[in-house]
C-alpha positions as CSV (number, residue, x, y, z in Angstrom):
1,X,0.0,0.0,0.0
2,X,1.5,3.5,-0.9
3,X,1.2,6.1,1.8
4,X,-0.6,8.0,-0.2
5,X,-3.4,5.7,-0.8
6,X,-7.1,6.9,0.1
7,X,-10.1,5.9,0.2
8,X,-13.2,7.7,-1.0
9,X,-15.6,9.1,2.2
10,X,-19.1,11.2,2.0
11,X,-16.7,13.8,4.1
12,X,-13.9,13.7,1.4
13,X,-10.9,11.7,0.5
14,X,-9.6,9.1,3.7
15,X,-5.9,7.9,3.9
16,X,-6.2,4.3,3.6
17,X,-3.5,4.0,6.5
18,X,-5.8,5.5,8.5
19,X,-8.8,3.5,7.6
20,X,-6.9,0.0,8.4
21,X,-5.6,1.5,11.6
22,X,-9.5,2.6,12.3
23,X,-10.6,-1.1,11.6
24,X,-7.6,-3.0,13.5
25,X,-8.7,-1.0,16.3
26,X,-11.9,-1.8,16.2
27,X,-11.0,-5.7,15.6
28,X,-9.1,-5.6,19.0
29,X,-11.4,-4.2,21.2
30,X,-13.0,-6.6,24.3
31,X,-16.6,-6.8,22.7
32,X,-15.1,-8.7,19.3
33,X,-10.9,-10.2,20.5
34,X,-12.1,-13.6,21.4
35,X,-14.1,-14.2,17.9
36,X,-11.4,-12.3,15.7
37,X,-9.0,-14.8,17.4
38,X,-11.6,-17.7,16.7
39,X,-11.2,-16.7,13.2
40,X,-7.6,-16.0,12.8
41,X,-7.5,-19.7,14.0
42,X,-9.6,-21.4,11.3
43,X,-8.0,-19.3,9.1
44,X,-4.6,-20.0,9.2
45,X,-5.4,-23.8,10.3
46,X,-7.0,-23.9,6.6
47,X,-5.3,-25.4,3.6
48,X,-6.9,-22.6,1.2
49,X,-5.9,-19.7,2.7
50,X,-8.3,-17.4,0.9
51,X,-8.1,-13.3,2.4
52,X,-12.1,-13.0,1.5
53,X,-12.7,-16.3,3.9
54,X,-11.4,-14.1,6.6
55,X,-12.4,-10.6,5.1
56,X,-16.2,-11.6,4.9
57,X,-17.0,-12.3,8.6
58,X,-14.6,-9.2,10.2
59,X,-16.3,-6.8,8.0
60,X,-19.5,-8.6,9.1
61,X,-18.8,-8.0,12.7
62,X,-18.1,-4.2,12.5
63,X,-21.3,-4.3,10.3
64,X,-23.3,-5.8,12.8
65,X,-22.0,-3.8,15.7
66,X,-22.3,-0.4,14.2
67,X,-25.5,-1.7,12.6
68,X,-27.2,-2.1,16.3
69,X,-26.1,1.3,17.2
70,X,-29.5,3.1,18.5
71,X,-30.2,6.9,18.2
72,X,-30.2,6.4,22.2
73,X,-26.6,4.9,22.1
74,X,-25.3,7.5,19.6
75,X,-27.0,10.5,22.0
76,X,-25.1,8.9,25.1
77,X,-22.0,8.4,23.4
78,X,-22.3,12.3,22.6
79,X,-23.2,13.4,25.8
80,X,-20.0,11.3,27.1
81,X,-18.0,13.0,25.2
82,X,-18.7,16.5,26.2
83,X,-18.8,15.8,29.4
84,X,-15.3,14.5,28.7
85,X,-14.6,17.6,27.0
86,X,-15.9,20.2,29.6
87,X,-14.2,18.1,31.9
88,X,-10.9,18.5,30.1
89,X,-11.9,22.3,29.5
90,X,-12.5,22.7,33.0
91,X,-15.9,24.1,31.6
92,X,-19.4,24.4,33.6
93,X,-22.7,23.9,32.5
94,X,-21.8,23.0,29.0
95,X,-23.8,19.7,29.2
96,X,-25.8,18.9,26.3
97,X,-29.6,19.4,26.3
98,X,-31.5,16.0,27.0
């Protein structure tokens, strides 16, 4: 991959280093380690070692996670983080309205 690979985005051009990173990062977390590692396992256990065999569930499980995503999770994952920010600010009162 050349570092100045990107990827197309409804918010303009992405670096495709920094979509991978985006994506490994997501792959590692708690909620998904144990089944990516699952995978990784039948994978390379496999005599056709195909990249889409492996490709195909991954992007399924960021599908599926972001996928479940509720307007209610999205509005508490916003008000976290401006109550992070204010926090970080050392700003009063800026808490979003309900």
């Amino acid at each position: 991959m050349s570092d100045d690979a990107v990827r197309p985005s409804d918010r303009g051009p992405i670096a495709a280093a920094l979509v991978r990173d985006f994506i490994t990062t997501a792959l590692a977390h708690d909620a998904v380690a144990d089944e990516v590692a699952e995978l990784l396992y039948e994978y390379l256990t496999r005599d056709d070692r195909d990249p889409a065999v492996l490709a195909r569930p991954l992007r399924a499980m960021i599908d599926e996670i972001r996928d479940a995503a509720t307007d209610e999770d999205w509005h508490a994952l916003c008000a976290q983080l401006v109550a992070n920010a204010c926090d970080a600010l050392n700003l009063a009162g800026a808490e979003p309205a309900p």
